[in-house]
N, C-alpha and C positions, 0 to 999 in steps of 0.2 A: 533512395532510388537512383540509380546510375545515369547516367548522360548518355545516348547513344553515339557510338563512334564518329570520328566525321567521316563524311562522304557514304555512310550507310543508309543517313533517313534525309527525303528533301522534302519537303513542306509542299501539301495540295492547297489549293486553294478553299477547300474547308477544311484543313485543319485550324485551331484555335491560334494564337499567339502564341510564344513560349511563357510568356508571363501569368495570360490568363489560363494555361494548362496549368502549370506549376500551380497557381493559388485553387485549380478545382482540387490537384494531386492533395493539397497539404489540408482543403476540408475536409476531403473525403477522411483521412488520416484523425482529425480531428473529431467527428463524428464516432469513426470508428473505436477509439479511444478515451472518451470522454468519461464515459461511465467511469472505466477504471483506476482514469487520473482521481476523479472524486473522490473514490470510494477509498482508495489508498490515503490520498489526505486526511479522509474524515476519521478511516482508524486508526491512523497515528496521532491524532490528536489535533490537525488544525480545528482551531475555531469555527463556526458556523462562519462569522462574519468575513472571516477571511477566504475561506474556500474560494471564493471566486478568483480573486487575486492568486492565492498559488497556483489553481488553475489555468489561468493565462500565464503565466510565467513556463510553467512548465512546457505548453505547446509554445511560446517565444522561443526556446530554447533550441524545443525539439525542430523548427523552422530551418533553423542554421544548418540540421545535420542531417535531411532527408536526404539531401545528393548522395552521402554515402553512404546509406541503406541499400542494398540494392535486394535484398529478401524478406517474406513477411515475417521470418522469425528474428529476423536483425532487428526487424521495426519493433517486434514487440518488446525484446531484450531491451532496446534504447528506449522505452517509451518507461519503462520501467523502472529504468537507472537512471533517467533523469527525473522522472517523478521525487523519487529518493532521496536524492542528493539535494532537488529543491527543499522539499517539505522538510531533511535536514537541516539545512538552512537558514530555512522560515524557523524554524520552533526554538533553534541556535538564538536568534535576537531576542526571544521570551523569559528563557533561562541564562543564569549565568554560567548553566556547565552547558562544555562542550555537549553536541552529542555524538561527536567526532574522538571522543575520548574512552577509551574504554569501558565499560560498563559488568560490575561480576554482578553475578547471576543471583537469585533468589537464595538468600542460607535457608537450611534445612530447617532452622530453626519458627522461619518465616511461617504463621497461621495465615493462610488463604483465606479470611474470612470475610464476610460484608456487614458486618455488624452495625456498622459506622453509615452506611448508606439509609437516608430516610426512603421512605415510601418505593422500599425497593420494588415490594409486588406488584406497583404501576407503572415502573418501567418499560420501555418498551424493548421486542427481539434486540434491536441493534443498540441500544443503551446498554444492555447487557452482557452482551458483545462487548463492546468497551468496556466496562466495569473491568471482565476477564482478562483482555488485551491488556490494561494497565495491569497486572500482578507480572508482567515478561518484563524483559530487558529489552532493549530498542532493537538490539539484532534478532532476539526471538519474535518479536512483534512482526516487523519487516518479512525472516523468514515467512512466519505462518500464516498470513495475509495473502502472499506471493504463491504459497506453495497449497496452502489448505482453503483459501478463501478464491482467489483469482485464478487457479489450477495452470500456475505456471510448471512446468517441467526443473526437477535436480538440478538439470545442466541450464538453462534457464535463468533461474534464481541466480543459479551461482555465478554467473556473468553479469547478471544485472546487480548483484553488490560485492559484486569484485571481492569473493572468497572463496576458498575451494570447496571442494566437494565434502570432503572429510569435514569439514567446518560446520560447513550447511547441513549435513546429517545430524552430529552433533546436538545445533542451536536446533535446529530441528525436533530431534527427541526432547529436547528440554520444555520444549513451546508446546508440544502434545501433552509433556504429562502435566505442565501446569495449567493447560486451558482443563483435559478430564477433573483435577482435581478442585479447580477454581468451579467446574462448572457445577460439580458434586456438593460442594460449599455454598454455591450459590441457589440451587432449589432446596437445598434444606433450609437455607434463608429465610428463602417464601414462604416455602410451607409454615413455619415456624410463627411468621409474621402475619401471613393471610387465614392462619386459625382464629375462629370468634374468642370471644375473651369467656372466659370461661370453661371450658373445652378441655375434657381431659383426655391425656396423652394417650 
């Protein structure tokens, strides 16, 4: 949010402090925002116990740089890319690799399969979610989150992780056709799993 010029605005006698406007400015922001800090966290894979923690971090940050937002599409862009680059970060101390380092894509060779998951048919929607999200690469994750999960816009995304357009389509399509075919994999899982024993085909 911008500063208004000087000599433009003079303080009435009910208006608030600049201090205590500014900390309603940065709850409401806060509020506004919360959900999607979360939800981004939790499908890139922070931990339950930590979410809280990358949470305040990420509005810490976002503090420093309300002045220079001055549109609510600025705000949601930066709310975005700083989510990002925290939860980057965060997950950077857990592993020894980068996730700043490039990462190639699923080979073709790769089976999407769940085989390996116990008691998958108990899981719940957004476990399964995750399940899927983990078969992407970090940039396809990010993208399709952003783009298919939080309905941010192409131009959007693509400022919020600082790649271009052409990139973002790309990682894009890649992140489509492995969520369909993870997710095609994954209810034949079930069904598979959640048949009585005995049960012919």
């Amino acid at each position: 949010m911008s500063k208004p010029p000087p000599g433009r605005h003079t303080a009435s006698r009910g208006d608030p402090p600049a201090s205590t406007a500014s900390l309603q400015v940065f709850r409401a922001v806060c509020e506004a925002h919360l959900d999607f800090v979360w939800r981004f966290a939790a499908y890139r894979g922070v931990p339950t116990d930590a979410l809280e923690h990358v949470v305040h971090k990420v509005f810490g940050v976002l503090h420093g740089r309300l002045v220079s937002l001055e549109h609510p599409e600025e705000l949601r862009v930066a709310v975005a890319g700083i989510t990002r680059n925290v939860v980057r970060a965060y997950l950077r101390q857990l592993t020894d690799h980068s996730p700043l380092e490039p990462v190639l894509g699923v080979p073709a060779t790769v089976v999407l399969d769940f085989s390996h998951v116990q008691n998958i048919e108990q899981k719940s929607a957004s476990e399964r979610c995750d399940l899927i999200l983990g078969k992407m690469t970090e940039t396809e994750r990010e993208v399709f989150i952003l783009c298919e999960i939080e309905g941010l816009s192409l131009f959007e995304t693509a400022e919020a992780l600082h790649i271009g357009e052409s990139t973002l389509r790309s990682r894009l399509d890649d992140a489509r056709k492995i969520f369909n075919v993870a997710s095609a994999e994954l209810r034949a899982q079930i069904f598979w799993t959640s048949r009585a024993p005995g049960t012919n085909p």
